[in-house]
KOLGUPA-890977 format. One line per field, with one value per residue (C-alpha): residue number from 0; x, y, z. Coordinates in steps of 0.2 Angstrom, whole numbers. Layout:
# KOLGUPA-890977
n = [NUM/...] $
X = [X/...] $
Y = [Y/...] $
Z = [Z/...] $
# end
This chain:
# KOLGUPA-890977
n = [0/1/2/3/4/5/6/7/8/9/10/11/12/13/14/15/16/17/18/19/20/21/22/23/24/25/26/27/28/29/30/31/32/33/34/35/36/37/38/39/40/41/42/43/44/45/46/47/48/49/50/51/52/53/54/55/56/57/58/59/60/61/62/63/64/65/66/67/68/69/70/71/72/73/74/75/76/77/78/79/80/81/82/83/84/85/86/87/88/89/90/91/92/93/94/95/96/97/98/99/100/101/102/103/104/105/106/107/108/109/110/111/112/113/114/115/116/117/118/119/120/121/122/123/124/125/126/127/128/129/130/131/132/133/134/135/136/137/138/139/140/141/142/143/144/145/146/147/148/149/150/151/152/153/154/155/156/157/158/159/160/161/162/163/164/165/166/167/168/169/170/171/172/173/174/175/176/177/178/179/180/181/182/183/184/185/186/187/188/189/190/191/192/193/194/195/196/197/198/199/200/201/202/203/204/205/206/207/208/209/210/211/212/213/214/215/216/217/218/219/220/221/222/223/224/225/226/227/228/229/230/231/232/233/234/235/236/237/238/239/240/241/242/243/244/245/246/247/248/249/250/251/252/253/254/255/256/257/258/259/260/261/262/263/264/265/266/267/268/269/270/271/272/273/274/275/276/277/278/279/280/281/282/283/284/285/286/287/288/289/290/291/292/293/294/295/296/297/298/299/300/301/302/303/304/305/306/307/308/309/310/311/312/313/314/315/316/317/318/319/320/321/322/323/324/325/326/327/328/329/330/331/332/333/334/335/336/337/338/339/340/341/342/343/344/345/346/347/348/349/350/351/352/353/354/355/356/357/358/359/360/361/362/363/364/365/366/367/368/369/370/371/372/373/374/375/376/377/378/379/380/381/382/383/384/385/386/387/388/389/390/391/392/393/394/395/396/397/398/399/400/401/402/403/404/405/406/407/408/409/410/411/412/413/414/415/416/417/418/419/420/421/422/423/424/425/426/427/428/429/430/431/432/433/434/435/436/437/438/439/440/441/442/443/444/445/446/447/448/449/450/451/452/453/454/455/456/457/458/459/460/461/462/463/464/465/466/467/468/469/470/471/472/473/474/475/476/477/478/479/480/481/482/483/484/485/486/487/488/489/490/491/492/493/494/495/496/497/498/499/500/501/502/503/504/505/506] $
X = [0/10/24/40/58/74/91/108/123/119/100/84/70/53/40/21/20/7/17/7/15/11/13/-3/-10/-10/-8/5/1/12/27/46/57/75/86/105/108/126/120/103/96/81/87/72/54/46/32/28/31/50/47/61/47/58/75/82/85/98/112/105/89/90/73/80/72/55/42/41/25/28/12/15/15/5/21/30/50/53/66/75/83/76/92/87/99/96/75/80/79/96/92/81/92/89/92/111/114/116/130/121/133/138/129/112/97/91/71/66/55/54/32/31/24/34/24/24/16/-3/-8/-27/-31/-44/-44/-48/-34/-41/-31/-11/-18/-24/-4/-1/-17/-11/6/0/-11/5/-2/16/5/-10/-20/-29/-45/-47/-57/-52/-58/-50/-54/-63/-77/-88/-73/-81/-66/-50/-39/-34/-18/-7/-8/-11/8/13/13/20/34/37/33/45/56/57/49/31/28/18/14/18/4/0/-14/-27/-33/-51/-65/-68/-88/-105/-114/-109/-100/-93/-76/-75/-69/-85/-85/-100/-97/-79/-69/-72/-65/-49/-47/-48/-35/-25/-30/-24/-10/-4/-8/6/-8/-3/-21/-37/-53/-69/-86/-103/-115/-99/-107/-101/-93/-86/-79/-70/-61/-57/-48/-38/-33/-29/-17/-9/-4/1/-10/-21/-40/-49/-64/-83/-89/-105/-116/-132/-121/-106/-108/-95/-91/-88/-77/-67/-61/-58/-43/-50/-37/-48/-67/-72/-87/-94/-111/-110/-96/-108/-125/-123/-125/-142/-148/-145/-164/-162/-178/-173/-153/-165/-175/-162/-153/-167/-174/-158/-163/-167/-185/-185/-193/-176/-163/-165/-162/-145/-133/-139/-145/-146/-138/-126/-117/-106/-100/-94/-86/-78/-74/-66/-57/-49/-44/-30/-43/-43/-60/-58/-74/-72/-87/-82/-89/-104/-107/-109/-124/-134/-125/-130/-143/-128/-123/-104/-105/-110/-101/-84/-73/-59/-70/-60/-46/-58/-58/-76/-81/-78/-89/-103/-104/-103/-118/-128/-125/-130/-148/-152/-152/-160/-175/-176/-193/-192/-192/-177/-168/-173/-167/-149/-150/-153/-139/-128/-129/-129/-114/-104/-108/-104/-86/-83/-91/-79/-60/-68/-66/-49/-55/-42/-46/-38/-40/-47/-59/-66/-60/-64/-81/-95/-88/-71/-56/-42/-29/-41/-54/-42/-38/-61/-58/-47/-59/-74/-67/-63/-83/-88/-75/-58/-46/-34/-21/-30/-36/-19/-12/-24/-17/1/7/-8/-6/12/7/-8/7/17/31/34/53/53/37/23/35/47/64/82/80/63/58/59/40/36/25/30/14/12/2/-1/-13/-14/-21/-36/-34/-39/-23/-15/-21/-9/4/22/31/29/48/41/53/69/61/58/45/40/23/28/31/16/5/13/6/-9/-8/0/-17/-29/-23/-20/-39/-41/-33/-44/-59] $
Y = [0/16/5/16/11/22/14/17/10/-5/-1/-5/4/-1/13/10/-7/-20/-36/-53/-64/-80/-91/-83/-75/-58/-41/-28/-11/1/-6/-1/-16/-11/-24/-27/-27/-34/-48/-49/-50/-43/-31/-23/-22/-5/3/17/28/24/21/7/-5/-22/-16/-27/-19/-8/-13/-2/7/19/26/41/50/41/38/17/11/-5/-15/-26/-14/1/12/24/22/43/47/30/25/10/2/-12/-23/-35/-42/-39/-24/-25/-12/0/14/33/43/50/34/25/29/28/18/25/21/19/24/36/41/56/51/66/69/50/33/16/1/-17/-22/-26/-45/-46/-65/-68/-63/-73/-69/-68/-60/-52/-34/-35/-40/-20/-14/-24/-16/0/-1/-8/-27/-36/-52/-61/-81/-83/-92/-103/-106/-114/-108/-104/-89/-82/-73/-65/-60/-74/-86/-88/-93/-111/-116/-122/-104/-94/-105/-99/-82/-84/-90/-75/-63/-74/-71/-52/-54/-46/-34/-43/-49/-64/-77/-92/-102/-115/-121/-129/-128/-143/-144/-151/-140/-145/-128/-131/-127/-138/-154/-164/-170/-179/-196/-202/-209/-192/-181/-192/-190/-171/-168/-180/-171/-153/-162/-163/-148/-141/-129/-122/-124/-134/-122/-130/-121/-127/-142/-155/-169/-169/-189/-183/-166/-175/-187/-173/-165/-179/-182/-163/-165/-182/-171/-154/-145/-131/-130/-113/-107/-106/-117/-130/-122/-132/-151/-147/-133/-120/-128/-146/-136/-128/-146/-153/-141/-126/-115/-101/-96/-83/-71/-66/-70/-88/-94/-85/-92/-102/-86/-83/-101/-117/-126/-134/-129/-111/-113/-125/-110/-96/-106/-108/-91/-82/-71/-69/-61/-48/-60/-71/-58/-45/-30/-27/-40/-59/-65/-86/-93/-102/-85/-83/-102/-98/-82/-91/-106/-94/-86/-100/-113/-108/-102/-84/-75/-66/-55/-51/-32/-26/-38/-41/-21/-22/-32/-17/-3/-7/8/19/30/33/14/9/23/19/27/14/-1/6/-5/-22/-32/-31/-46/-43/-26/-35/-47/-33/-25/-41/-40/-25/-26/-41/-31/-19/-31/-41/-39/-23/-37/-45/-29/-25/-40/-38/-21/-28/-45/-31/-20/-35/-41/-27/-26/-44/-42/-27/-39/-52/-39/-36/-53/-57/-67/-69/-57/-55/-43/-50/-43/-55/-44/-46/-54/-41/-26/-31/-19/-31/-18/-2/-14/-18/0/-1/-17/-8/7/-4/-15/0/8/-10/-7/-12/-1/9/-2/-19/-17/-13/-28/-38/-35/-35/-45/-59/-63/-68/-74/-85/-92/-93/-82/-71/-73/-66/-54/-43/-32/-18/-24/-31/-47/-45/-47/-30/-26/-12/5/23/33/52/51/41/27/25/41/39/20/29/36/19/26/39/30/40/24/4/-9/-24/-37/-25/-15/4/9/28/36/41/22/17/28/21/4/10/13/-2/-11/1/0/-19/-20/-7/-18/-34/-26] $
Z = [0/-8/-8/-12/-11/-8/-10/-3/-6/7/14/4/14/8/19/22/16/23/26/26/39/31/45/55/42/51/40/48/41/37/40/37/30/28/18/18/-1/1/12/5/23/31/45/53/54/61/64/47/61/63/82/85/91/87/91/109/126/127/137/154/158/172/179/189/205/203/218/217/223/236/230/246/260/253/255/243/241/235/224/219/206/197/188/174/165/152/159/176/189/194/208/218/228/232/219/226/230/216/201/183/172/156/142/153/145/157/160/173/184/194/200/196/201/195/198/191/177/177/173/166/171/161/144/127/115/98/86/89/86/105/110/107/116/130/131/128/141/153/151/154/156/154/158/143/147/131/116/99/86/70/69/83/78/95/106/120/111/111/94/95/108/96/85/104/108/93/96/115/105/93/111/120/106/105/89/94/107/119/136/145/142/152/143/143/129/125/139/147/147/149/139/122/118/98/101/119/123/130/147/153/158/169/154/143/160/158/140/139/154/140/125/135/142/125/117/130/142/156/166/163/162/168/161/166/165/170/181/198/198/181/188/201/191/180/195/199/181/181/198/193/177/186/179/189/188/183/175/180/193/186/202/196/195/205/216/225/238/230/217/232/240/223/222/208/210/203/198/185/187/203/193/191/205/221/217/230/244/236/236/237/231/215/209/210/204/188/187/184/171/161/161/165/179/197/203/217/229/225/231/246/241/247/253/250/267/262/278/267/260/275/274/255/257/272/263/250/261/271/255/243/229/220/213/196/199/180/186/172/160/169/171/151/154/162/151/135/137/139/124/133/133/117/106/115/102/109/100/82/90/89/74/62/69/88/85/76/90/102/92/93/111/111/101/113/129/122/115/133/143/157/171/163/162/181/186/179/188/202/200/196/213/221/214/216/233/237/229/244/257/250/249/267/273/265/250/238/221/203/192/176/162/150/134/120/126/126/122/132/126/128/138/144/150/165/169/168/182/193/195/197/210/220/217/228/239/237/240/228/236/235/217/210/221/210/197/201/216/219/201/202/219/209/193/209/203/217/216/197/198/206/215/210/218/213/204/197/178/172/169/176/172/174/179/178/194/209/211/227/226/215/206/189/188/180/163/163/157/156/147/152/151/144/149/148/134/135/126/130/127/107/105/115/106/90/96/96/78/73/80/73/56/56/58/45/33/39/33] $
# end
């Protein structure tokens, strides 16, 4: 696309070309290629922008007199020097302290706020036009939650493992700009969902661990309608092959608690994993899966009041099991009367078919019965004030989102979380903790992540205000180091463009 070539005596430089990657089969618009004639080799792929996006870490990255934010304690460590070397914080002094070493690429962070990077730990990776989002947004890391489908068409599904594994490879590589993924692969689930692997009798639990097993997953995701003798041999089957349990719990077969002892190391949605605080009668649990809602004379209005809701956020908080509330996905349930909501000018970023879906989504609401619609008001409230009672009692949260599934924007949808989760309660502190330090404390990676400190990965984001201050402030985003890699706000907004015109050319 106005391809034009300008030669030197050793560099070809073709400008503003879209280059088909024919392994994925993904369109990277307006690209730089520059070519070593004499040796007939490529030598760099840019951005049309000239923004180095692909060259490696320089030697040292020095983030001088910056306030660091210790996401453990709540304190702020005030004019340090944050040295990085290679991937790895190599040290955090005060700023007279520490000697920069010559060469250092050295960023002011004088009036700023350095934290780690966020992890969104549920997301559905559909297409690599949301790996920039996410690092433009400070993503150094997400838990994909699974699909297979080739290609993903509604934003709920995740491209197929063996692609999604793939392109951890070309990230892991220094190939893409991306974030750290840990992946799952194909549902496991009794509801016949196309692109999952069945699992409704004993023998078909055992085959899908072994299926996932050897696709190379990192988790097995469970989603509803799973029998209970056939959940539990699939947990066994998952822990005699060390691999973790997430996903939703199968409250009408299983149940929360059943999930809990069997070892799931995390449930997704605050809508489906709690049903069990606002009753435990089967007639009522059949009755809201088959119409989708909950009557008034169901819920109190306020906190659910079922005798059993303090057992489960007890049992919650007392077994090694983390929520993904994932508000900001259920919020779009209740919003899509919201012009500000709907109009999002940040959708430009999804591909065509994620925005249909999104505006299929958005014509059912709208054409549900007033009762429905009352109702999801009403789950709503109550869901958000559940998740406050829950931070209150020391359940275990994670920051997650859900993107691209109904209107999800993979990257500012956390920043969307984060806010949320403080509105029901949490504070500024324990919302940014859930996206920081309990997720490296979920992968168990505490040692390499989830901090800012000497020996940790060097993911981190350099904010132009503080967080703890008002949590909305981790969308002002000075620059983010993605695994070593600087890339200030003229690169991160040439990300930006990078995605919006790759899904200009899919069109």
């Amino acid at each position: 696309r106005n391809t034009r070539a300008a030669v030197t005596d050793a560099t070809l430089a073709i400008r503003n070309v879209t280059v088909v990657d024919v392994e994925t089969g993904v369109l990277l618009a307006d690209r730089t290629v520059l070519v070593d004639v004499r040796r007939d080799r490529i030598i760099a792929l840019d951005s049309g922008s000239g923004s180095p996006l692909h060259r490696r870490p320089t030697a040292a990255l020095a983030i001088r007199n910056v306030t660091v934010v210790d996401v453990e304690r709540g304190s702020l460590l005030r004019e340090r020097t944050v040295l990085v070397r290679g991937q790895r914080i190599v040290s955090v002094d005060s700023g007279a302290a520490h000697a920069i070493p010559a060469g250092a690429t050295v960023v002011d962070g004088a009036g700023r706020s350095l934290i780690p990077g966020l992890w969104d730990m549920h997301v559905h990776t559909a297409h690599p036009s949301y790996f920039p989002l996410l690092a433009a947004n400070g993503v150094t890391g997400i838990r994909d939650m699974g699909g297979a489908a080739e290609p993903p068409t509604d934003g709920c599904e995740s491209i197929r493992p063996d692609s999604l594994l793939a392109w951890r490879a070309r990230v892991e590589a220094g190939a893409w700009i991306g974030p750290r993924i840990v992946l799952s692969g194909p549902a496991a689930s009794g509801t016949g969902w196309p692109t999952s692997l069945p699992v409704r009798t004993n023998d078909e639990a055992r085959s899908a661990v072994s299926a996932l097993r050897a696709l190379g997953v990192d988790f097995v995701k469970v989603y509803e309608g799973i029998p209970l003798d056939a959940y539990l041999v699939l947990a066994k089957a998952a822990r005699s092959a060390a691999l973790p349990i997430a996903g939703h719990v199968p409250v009408e077969t299983v149940g929360l608690l059943d999930a809990i002892v069997a070892g799931q190391r995390s449930i997704e949605h605050v809508r489906d994993a709690l049903l069990l605080c606002f009753t435990d009668d089967p007639e009522k649990l059949a009755r809201f899966f088959a119409e989708d809602r909950w009557g008034e004379e169901d819920i109190a209005w306020g906190l659910p009041v079922h005798e059993q809701c303090p057992q489960v956020i007890e049992a919650l908080r007392t077994h090694p099991v983390w929520l993904t509330p994932t508000l900001v996905v259920e919020r779009a349930k209740v919003a899509a009367e919201e012009g500000a909501f709907v109009d999002d000018p940040r959708r430009a970023y999804l591909p065509a078919s994620v925005q249909e879906a999104f505006a299929a989504f958005v014509r059912d609401k709208l054409s549900q019965p007033a009762a429905k619609r009352a109702s999801e008001h009403l789950w709503w409230r109550t869901q958000q004030r559940l998740v406050g009672r829950m931070a209150d009692a020391g359940v275990a949260i994670l920051a997650g989102t859900d993107a691209a599934c109904e209107g999800g924007l993979p990257g500012f949808s956390l920043h969307d979380e984060l806010a949320l989760l403080v509105q029901a309660g949490l504070s500024p502190l324990q919302a940014l903790q859930a996206a920081t330090l309990n997720s490296a404390r979920y992968v168990g990676a505490t040692d390499a992540m989830g901090t800012v400190a000497p020996g940790e990965l060097a993911d981190l984001v350099l904010l132009d205000a503080d967080p703890l201050v008002d949590i909305r402030n981790t969308r002002r985003i000075h620059a983010v180091v993605l695994n070593g890699r600087l890339l200030d706000r003229a690169a991160l907004d040439a990300l930006l463009e990078d995605a919006r015109r790759t899904v200009e050319v899919m069109r």
